[in-house]
Structure formats: structure tokens, C-alpha cells
C-alpha positions in Angstrom: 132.1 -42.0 -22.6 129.8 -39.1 -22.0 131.3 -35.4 -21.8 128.9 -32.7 -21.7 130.8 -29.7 -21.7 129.6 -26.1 -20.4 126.2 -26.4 -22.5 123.5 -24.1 -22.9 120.7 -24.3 -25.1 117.9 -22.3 -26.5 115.0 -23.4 -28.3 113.6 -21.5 -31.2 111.1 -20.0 -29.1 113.5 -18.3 -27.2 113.7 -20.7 -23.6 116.5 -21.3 -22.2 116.0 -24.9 -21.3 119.9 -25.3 -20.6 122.3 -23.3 -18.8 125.9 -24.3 -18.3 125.4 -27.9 -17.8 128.9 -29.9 -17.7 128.9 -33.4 -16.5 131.5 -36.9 -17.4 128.9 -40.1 -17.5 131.8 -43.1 -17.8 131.4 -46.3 -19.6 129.3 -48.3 -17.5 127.7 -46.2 -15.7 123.9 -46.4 -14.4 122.6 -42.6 -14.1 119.3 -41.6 -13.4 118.2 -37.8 -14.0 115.4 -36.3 -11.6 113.8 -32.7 -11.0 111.0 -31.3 -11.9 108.8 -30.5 -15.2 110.3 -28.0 -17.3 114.1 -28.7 -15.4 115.8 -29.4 -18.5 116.0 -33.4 -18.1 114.3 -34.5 -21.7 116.3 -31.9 -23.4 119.6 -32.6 -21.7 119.3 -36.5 -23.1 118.6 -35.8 -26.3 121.9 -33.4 -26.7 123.4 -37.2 -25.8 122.6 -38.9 -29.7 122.4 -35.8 -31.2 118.8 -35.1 -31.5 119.7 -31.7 -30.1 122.6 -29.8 -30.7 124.1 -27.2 -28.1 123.9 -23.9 -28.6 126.8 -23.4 -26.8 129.0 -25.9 -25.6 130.0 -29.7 -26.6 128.9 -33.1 -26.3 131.1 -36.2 -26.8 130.2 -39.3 -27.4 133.2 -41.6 -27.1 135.5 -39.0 -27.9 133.4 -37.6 -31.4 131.3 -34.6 -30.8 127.8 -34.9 -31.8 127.8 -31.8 -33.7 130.0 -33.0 -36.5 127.8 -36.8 -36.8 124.6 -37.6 -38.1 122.0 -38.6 -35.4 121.7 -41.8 -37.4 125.3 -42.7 -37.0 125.1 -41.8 -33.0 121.8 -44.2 -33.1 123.8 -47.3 -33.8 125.6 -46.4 -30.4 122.9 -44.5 -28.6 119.5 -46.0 -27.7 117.0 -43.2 -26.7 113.0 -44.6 -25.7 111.2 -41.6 -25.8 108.9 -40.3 -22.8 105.6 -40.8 -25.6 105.9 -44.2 -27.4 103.9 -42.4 -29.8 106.6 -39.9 -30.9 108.6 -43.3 -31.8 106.2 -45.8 -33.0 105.1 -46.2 -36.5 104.8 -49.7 -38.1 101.7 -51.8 -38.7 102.9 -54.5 -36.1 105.0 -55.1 -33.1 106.9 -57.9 -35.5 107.7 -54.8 -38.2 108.4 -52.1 -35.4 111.3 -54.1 -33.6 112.9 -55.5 -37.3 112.8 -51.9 -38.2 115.9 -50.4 -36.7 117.7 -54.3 -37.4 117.3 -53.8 -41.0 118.6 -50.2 -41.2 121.4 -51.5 -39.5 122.3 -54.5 -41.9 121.5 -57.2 -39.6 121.1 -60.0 -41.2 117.5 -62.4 -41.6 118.5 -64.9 -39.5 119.4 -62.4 -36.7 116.6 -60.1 -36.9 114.3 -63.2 -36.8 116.0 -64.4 -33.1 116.3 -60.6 -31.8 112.5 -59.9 -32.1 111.5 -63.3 -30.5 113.9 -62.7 -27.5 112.6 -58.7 -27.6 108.9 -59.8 -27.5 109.7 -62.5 -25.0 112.0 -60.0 -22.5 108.8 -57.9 -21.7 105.8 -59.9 -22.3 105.2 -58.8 -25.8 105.1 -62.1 -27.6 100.9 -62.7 -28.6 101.3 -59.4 -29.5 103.9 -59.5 -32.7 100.9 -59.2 -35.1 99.4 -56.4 -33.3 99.1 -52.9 -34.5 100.8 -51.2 -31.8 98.5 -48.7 -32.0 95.8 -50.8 -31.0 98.0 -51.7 -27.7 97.2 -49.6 -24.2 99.8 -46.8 -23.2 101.8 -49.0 -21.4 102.0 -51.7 -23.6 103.2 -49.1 -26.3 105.7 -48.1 -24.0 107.5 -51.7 -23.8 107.1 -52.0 -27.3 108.7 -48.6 -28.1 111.4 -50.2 -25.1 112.1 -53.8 -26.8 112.6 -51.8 -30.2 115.5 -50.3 -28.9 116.9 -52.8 -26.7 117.1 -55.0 -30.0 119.9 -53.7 -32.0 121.8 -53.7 -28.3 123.1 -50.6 -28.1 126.2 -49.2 -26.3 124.3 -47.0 -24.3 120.9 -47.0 -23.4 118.7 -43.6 -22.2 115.1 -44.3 -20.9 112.7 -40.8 -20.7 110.2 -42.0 -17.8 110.5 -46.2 -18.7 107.9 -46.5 -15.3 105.1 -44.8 -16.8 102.0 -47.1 -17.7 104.1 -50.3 -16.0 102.2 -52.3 -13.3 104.7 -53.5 -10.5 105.5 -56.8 -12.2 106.5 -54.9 -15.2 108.8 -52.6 -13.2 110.5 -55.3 -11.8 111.6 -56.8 -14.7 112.5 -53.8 -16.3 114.6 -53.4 -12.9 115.8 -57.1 -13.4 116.8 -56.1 -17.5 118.3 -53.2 -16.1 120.2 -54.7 -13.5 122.0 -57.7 -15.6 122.6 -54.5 -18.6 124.7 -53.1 -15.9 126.4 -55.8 -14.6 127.4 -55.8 -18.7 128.9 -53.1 -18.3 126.7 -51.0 -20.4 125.9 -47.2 -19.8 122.3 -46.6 -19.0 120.4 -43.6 -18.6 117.2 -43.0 -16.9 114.8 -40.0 -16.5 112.0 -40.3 -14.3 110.1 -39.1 -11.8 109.4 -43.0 -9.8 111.6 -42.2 -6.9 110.7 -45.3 -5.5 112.0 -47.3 -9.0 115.6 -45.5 -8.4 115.6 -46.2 -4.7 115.4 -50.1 -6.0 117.6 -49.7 -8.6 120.3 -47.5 -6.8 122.5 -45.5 -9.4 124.3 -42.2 -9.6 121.5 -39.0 -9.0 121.5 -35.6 -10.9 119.3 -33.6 -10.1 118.1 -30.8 -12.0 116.4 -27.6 -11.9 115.7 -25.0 -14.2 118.0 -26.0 -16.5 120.9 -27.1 -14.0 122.1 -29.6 -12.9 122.2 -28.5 -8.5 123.5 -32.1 -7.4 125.1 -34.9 -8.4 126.0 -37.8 -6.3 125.2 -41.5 -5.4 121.4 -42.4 -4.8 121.6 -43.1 -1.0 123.1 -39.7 -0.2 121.0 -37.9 -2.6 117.3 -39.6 -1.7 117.7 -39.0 1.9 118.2 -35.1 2.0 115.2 -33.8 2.3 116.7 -30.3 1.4 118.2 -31.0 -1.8 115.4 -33.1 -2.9 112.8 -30.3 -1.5 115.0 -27.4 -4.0 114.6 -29.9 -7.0 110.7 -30.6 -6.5 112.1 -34.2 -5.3 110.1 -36.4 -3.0 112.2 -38.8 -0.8 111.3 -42.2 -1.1 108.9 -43.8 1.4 111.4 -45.7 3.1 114.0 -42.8 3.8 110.7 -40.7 4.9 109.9 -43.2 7.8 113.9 -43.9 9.1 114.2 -39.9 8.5 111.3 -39.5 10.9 112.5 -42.1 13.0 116.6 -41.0 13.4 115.5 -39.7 16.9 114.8 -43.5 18.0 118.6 -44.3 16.7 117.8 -45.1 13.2 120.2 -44.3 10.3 118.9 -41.6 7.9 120.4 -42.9 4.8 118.1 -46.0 4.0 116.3 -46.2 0.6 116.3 -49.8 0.4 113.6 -51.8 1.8 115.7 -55.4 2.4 118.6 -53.0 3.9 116.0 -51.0 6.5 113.7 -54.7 7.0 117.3 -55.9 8.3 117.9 -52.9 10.5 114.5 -53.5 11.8 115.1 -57.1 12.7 118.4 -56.4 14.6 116.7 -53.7 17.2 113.6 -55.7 17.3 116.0 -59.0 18.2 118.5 -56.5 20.5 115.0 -55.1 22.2 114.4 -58.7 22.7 117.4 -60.3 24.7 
């Protein structure tokens, strides 16, 4: 779905916040992106709808390389929630925000009406459709800048830090949302710095540094290699920190999941007890 092809890029000001990134993300596929500031992760998304274009390189998109569309006709296809809801948000009310996209589209009335109910309803939005969303805290602005995208349902879906400003409850049912997208079938893309959130959630891991993309591979492997994760500014998760420390007691080094290492815990506790 995704080919990202030998890409550099350059911004005017002369940094070179790409270097020779190739990657294949498929249809389907969830990917979150992880390094540190300045790695190249924000930029490398926005090459996806066409925000950015490569200086050298290509991206495809379905086969059609996003230097030869429009960014609004990758849009339709592409989602992308920026990092600052405030680079994104600009109508006088949650209602007008979320219709706004819909109508560019050609949705029609009767649609747009039902889409922003069940986008206000999916992350707790609803007494707020009258609502400047300036007037909103940071993380309210957030899920409104979220549920504005997720309402014209498109193909694939990029999230730039989704975790920020979200209490636990609001994590978890953007980790429920995200879950049930991908059981859909539909690509999504996260970049973020929650290590613990992509622990949960499980996907493919790239991670990046200074403009590279230094390893690629499924979240288990990835989150509980302390040197791979210490060369891309990466902190395991707390789980894979406490079996890592443990391994010399005969536990497994490769847990991120909490349910999976509570049931390893249970078994030794129940072996130690016969």
C-alpha cells in the first residue's frame, strides 16, 4: 500500500531530516514509528499524503506516487492527526470542525449529520459539539482534531503522538478504536513516544534515528532489546524492564504484555507451590 523508496529529504533551511529511508507498509498493517526528537519521524509521515515531497526518492500510495497528486486527493485516502491539534483545528465549533472535511468530500446531509454524532460519541466529545474548540483543554483538542479525521473513514489512518494530553481511560479507548480499525483491516500509523501505549497495542516497530530508520521488526522483539532501544533514545517498557532484570530467575526476556507476564507469574508462583 505504502512504498517509500530510497528517500532523502532536505528542508529549506538546509537539514537533512531524511536520509535513504526505504520501507513496504502493506494494507492492513498497524505500524508504530519511535526514536527520538529530531529522528525524522513527523517528517517521514507527512511524505505518506503528500504534505512533503522527497527530495530524492518516491512514495506510493497504492501504486500512484505522491509527487504527481494533489495532497487533497491523497487526503480522501490518507488521514493524518497532526502532533498540535492546533496546526489542524480551525472552526467555531466541534459540530462545524468534524462536518468540515464531510462536506469537501460530497457527503451528503443526512450522512454528515450520523458521522459527527457517532465521532462525538466515539471519544467522549458529544456536550461539547457547540463548543469552540479553542475553548477545549489540550487534550480535548487533541480528540477533536482525532474524531475529525476518523469521520470521513479513511483508508489509512497516521496518528503524530495520539497519547499526548489523554488520561488512561482515554488511551484505552483509543487502544479499543484502534484495535477493532485493525481487525478492519485498515492501515494505521502511529508516532509516539508512549512506549507503554505500543507495548498494549502490539504492532510492527521502526525505529528511527537521525533520519534512519536502524530497525524494523515486530513490537515484542524490538521493546525488549535494550541495545537497540538504548541507540534510538528508546526506553523499554516497564514490564520488559522487570522480566529483563529478572531472566537470571528463569524468566523470558521478551514480555511487554502485562496479561502475558501476570500469567507467567501465576504458573511459577503455582509450580513453587506444589
Amino acid at each position: 500500500m505504502i512504498e517509500v523508496k530510497d528517500v532523502y529529504f532536505t528542508y529549506p533551511n538546509g537539514v537533512d531530516a531524511l536520509k535513504g529511508v526505504s520501507l513496504t507498509i502493506k494494507n492492513g498493517e498497524f505500524v508504530a514509528i519511535m526514536g527520538e526528537n529530531g529522528a525524522g519521524k513527523t517528517t517521514l509521515v507527512k511524505h505518506f499524503n503528500g504534505l512533503l515531497k522527497p527530495t530524492n526518492g518516491s512514495v506510493l500510495v497504492d501504486g500512484v506516487d505522491t509527487r504527481k497528486v494533489s495532497v487533497a486527493t491523497l487526503a480522501r485516502k490518507v488521514g493524518l492527526v497532526f502532533q498540535n491539534p492546533d496546526h489542524q483545528l480551525f472552526s467555531e465549533t466541534v459540530e462545524e470542525e468534524i462536518a468540515f472535511a464531510l462536506k469537501n468530500f460530497g457527503f451528503r446531509e443526512k450522512v454528515i449529520k450520523k458521522r459527527i454524532t457517532w465521532a462525538l460519541n466515539l471519544l467522549g466529545l458529544a456536550q461539547y459539539r457547540k463548543t469552540s474548540p479553542f475553548m477545549l483543554s489540550g487534550g480535548e483538542r487533541k480528540r477533536v482534531a482525532l474524531v475529525s479525521v476518523l469521520a470521513w473513514n479513511p483508508k489509512i489512518l497516521i496518528l503524530d503522538e495520539p497519547t499526548i494530553g489523554q488520561d488512561y481511560q482515554q488511551k484505552e479507548n483509543l487502544r479499543q478504536f484502534i484495535m477493532q480499525m485493525k481487525a478492519q483491516k485498515r492501515t494505521i500509523i502511529i508516532v509516539t513516544h508512549d512506549v507503554e501505549f505500543v507495548a498494549e497495542c502490539n504492532p510492527r516497530v521502526l525505529l528511527m534515528r537521525e533520519g534512519r530508520i536502524v530497525t524494523d521488526g515486530d513490537a515484542q522483539t524490538v521493546l525488549t532489546n535494550p541495545e537497540i532501544l538504548t541507540h534510538a533514545s528508546v526506553v523499554p517498557p516497564q514490564i520488559a524492564q522487570i522480566f529483563i532484570r529478572l531472566s537470571d530467575l528463569g524468566l523470558p526476556k521478551n514480555v511487554i504484555d502485562v496479561y502475558e507476564a501476570r500469567e507467567i507469574l501465576f504458573n511459577i508462583l503455582e509450580e513453587h507451590a506444589k
